[in-house]
N, C-alpha and C positions, 0 to 999 in steps of 0.2 A: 645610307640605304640607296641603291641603286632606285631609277626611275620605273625598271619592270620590278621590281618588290613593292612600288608602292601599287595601292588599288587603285584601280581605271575610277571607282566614283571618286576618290582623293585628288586623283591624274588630271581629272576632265571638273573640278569644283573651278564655278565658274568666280573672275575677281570686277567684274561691276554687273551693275545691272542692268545692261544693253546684254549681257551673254547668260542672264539667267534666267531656267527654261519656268515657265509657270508662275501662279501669285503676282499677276497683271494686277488685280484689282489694288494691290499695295504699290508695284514696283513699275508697273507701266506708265508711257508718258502722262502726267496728268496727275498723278495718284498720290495719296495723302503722304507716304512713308519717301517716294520718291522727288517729292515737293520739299519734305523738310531734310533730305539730307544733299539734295542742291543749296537749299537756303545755310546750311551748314548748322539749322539747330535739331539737333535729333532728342527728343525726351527719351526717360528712362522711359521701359519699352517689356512686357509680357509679349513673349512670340507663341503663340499657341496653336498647334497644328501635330499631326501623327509622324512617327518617322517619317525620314528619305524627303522633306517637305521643304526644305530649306535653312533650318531655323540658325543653323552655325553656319551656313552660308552667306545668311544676309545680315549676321552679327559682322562677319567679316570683311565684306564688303562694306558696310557702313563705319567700320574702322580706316580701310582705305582709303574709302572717299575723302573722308573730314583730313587724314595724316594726322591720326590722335593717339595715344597710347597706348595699348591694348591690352588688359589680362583675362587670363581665363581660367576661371576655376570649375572643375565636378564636382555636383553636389553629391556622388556616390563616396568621393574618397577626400572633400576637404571641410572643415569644420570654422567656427567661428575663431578658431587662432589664424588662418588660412587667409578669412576676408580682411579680419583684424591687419593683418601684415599688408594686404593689398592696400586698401584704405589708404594708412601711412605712404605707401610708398607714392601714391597716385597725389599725397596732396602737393601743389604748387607744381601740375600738368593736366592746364586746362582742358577739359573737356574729354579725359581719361573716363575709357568704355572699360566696365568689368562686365566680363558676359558670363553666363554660370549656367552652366547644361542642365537637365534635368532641376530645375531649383524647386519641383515638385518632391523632392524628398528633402529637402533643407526642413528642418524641424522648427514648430516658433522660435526658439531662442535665435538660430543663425539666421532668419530671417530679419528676426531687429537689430543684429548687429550692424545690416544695411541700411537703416532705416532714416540713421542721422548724417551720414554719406549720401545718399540721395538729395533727403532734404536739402542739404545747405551746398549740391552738387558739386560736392568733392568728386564724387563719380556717376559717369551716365551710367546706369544697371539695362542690362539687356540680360533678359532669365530665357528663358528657354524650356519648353513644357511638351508633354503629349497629354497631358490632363487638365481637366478645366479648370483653371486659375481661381474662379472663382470658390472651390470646394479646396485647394490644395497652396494657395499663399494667404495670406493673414492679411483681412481688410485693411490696415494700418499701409504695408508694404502696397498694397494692390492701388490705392484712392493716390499713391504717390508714380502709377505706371500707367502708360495706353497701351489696350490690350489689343494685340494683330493678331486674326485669325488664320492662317496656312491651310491652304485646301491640299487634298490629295492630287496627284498630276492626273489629266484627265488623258484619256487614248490619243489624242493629236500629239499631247506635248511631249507622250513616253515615243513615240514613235518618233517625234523630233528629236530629244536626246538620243537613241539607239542609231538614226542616221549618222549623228556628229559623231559621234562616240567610232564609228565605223571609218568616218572619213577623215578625223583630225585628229585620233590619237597616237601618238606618236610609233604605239606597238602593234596596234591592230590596223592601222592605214599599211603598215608593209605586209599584209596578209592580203589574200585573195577572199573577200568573205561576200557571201550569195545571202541577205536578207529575204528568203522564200517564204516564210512564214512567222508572222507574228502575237499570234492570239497567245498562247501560253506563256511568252515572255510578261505581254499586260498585263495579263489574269494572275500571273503569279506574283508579279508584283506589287501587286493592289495600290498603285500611284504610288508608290514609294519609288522615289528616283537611285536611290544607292542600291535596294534591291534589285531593281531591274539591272543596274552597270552590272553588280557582282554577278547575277544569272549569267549575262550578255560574256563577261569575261572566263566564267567558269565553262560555259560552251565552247568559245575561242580557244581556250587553253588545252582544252581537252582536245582537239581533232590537229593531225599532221598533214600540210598539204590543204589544197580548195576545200574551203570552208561553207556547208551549204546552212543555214540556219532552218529547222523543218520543227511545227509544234512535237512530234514525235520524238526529238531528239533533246530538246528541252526537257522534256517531261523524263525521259530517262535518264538524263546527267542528274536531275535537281532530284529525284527518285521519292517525289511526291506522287500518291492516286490522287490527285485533284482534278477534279469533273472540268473539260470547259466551259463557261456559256458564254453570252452575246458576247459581241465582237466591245463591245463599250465597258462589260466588266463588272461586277458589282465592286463599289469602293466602302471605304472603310465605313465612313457614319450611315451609308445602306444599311448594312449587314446589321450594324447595334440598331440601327429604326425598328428593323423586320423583326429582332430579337426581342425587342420592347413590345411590339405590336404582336407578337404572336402570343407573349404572355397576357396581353393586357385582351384577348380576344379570347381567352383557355382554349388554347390551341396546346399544347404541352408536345406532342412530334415538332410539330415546326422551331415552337421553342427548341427542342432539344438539337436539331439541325443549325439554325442559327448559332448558338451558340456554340458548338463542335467547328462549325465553320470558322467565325472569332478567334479559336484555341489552334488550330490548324495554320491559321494568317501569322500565327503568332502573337497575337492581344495579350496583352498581362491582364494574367487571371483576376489580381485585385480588382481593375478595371469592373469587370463581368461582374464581380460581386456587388461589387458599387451598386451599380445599374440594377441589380434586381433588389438591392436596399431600398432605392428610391421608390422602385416601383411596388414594394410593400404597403408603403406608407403613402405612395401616390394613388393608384387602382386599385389596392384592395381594402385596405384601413380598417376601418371596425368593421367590415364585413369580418372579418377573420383577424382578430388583432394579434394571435398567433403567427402569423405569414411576417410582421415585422422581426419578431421574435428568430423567429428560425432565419432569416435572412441576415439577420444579424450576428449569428453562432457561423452562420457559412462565410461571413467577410473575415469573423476570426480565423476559425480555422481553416481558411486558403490562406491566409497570412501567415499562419505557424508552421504547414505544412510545403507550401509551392507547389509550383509546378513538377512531375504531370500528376502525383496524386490528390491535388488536390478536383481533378476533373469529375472524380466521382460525385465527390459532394457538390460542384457547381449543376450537375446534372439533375442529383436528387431535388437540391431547391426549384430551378430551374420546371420541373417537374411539378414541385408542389403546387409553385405561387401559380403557375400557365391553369390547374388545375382546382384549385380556388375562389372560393364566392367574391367577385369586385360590386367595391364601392368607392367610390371617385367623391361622397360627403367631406372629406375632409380637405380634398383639394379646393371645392367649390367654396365652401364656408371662407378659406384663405383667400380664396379671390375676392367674395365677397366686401371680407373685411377691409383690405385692400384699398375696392372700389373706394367702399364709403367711406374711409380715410382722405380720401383723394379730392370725393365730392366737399365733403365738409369740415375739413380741416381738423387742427386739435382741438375739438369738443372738451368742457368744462368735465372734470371727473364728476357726480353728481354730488350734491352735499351727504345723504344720509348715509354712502359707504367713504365717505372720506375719513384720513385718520385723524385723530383728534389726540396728541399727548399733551396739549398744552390747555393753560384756562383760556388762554386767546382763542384757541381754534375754539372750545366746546364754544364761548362767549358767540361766537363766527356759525353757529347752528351745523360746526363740523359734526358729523357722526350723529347728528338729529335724525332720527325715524328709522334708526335700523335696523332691523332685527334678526336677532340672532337666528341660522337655521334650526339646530339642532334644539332650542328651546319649543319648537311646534312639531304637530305632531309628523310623524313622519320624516322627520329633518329637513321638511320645506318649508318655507314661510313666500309667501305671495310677494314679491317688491321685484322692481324693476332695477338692472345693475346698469344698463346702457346709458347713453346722456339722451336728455330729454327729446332733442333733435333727430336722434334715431332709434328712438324707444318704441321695441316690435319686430325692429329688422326679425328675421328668420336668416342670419347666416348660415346657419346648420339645417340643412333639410335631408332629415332623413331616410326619407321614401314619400310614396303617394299612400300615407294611410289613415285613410277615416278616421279611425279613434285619432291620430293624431294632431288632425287637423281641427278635428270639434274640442280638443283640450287645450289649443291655442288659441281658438275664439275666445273659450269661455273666460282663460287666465288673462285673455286681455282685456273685456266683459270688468271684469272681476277690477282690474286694474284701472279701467275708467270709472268708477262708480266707485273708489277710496281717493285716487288722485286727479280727478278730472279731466285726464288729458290720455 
């Protein structure tokens, strides 16, 4: 393949990390990712960040650095026979990097196939993600990786790549090219750096003769209606913030905006669906325990159908949940429990709901003072299930409501005056 066939962001991928534009906080002098591959020890490694971020850039670079092995597998098109075979070949080449793009669709089975490869580091694993690791690799795989976060590039550093890009590539430095305006190249690439090359080159490519760059002409090559604003941009985890916050406010237009803007950027729809999964079961919960329900028939069917029809239905949900009574009880009660796990350690389970199969335990006053629900009336019986240390907590508080609050008095009333305490 000739040089002008490949793409300017392929042309211009930088090979250490004195030339890589962005992800200072990792790669800049100082820095934790930049510290251990001077000292030459790189652990296996979650790189987690949205496209155009770096993440096969600085797999590559950190294979340079060291002079170690390198493979690289997609997890779109290779399967546990694939790693199987890598594995082998990598053992007796110390310190052999397998990097594996997207390893957020690796199913559990191909992710354990890694798992005793790591361990006994036959190979460094570097994965590569745009989803959060922690909902999409398998604690086993994850407790064995340090997970690096990739930020979006922010407007200084795209406008740094678009200068180089102009003055040291080898196709576009023999052109006469006039950088006159910039807002739409940013805005349209939402800190993705390989977006913005491909924009910046599909402009170049297009015009014969003095090349003036103007947002006007951007806008009609790339033959998006995409609104501009601020000169700074909204970046990617904005846009899902405002999309969360719009539903979590029942705001249902703003939701429906947000997220059309998402679908426009390009976001994969699962993503979107994710995100209002969570936020079922996060902001609305028993208010409406339907709203998990139907958020959970929309993760399906965006999954069976794809992209674009599946827009509609992201819409309708989208709609619902923004529109929907919230309650945030079940998130609080979680924190709660949390806390007081943390405050007081592993508390004894109490004796009267312990089980008791054996004559040792019953002998041991296991299962002593239990009682059955459903044997009183109403299927309630009065006994306390907490450990004695935190017996009363209210983790679940489910509004400010007088009757509820005088039936918690009294059930505890009720509970000092059988158990003393």
């Amino acid at each position: 393949m000739s040089p002008g066939q490949i793409p300017l962001a392929e042309r211009l991928r930088p090979q250490s990390l004195d030339s890589l534009v962005g992800q200072q906080h990792l790669t800049g002098k100082g820095s934790i990712l930049r510290t251990a591959i001077e000292h030459g020890h790189v652990p296996s490694m979650i790189l987690w960040g949205p496209p155009g971020t770096g993440k096969t850039t600085v797999a590559n670079i950190i294979a340079h650095s060291l002079r170690v092995d390198f493979y690289t597998l997609s997890a779109i098109s290779s399967g546990v026979k694939e790693v199987r075979e890598v594995i082998e070949e990598a053992k007796g080449k110390p310190g052999a990097i397998l990097f594996i793009d997207e390893i957020h669709r690796f199913n559990k089975g191909q992710q354990d196939a890694l798992l005793g490869a790591v361990e006994k580091g036959i190979i460094t694993l570097i994965g590569a993600t745009t989803e959060n690791p922690s909902f999409e690799v398998n604690s086993a795989l994850l407790s064995r990786c340090q997970v690096y976060v990739l930020k979006p590039l922010n407007e200084s550093e795209l406008l740094q790549l678009l200068h180089s890009a102009i003055q040291s590539d080898s196709g576009l430095s023999r052109k006469k090219i006039e950088l006159k305006e910039s807002e739409a190249l940013i805005n349209l690439s939402g800190g993705d750096a390989r977006k913005l090359l491909n924009l910046l080159e599909l402009v170049c490519n297009a015009a014969d003769g003095d090349i003036v760059i103007t947002d006007g002409l951007v806008m009609e090559l790339a033959q998006k209606k995409v609104a501009l604003y601020d000169k700074k941009g909204e970046q990617h985890y904005d846009i899902i913030s405002a999309f969360i916050k719009s539903m979590r406010g029942s705001d249902p237009n703003a939701a429906v905006y947000w997220m059309t803007r998402m679908i426009e950027g390009g976001e994969d729809v699962e993503f979107i669906a994710r995100r209002m999964l969570i936020l079922a079961s996060e902001d609305i919960g028993n208010a409406n325990p339907n709203a998990l329900l139907l958020a959970n028939a929309t993760f399906e069917a965006v999954r069976k159908i794809g992209y674009p029809e599946s827009e509609l239905i992201l819409s309708q949900c989208a709609i619902y949940l923004a529109s929907s009574p919230k309650s945030n009880s079940a998130t609080r009660a979680l924190g709660a429990a949390h806390e007081a796990i943390r405050k007081h350690g592993d508390l004894q389970v109490p004796l009267h709901i312990r089980n008791a199969p054996t004559r040792l335990m019953k002998d041991l006053d296991y299962g002593k003072g239990y009682e059955y629900s459903h044997a009183y009336d109403q299927n309630f019986s009065l006994q306390e299930y907490l450990p004695r240390e935190i017996a009363g907590n209210a983790f679940f508080e489910p509004g400010k409501n007088p009757r509820e609050d005088e039936l918690r008095k009294f059930l505890r009333n009720l509970w000092k005056e059988k158990y003393g305490y």
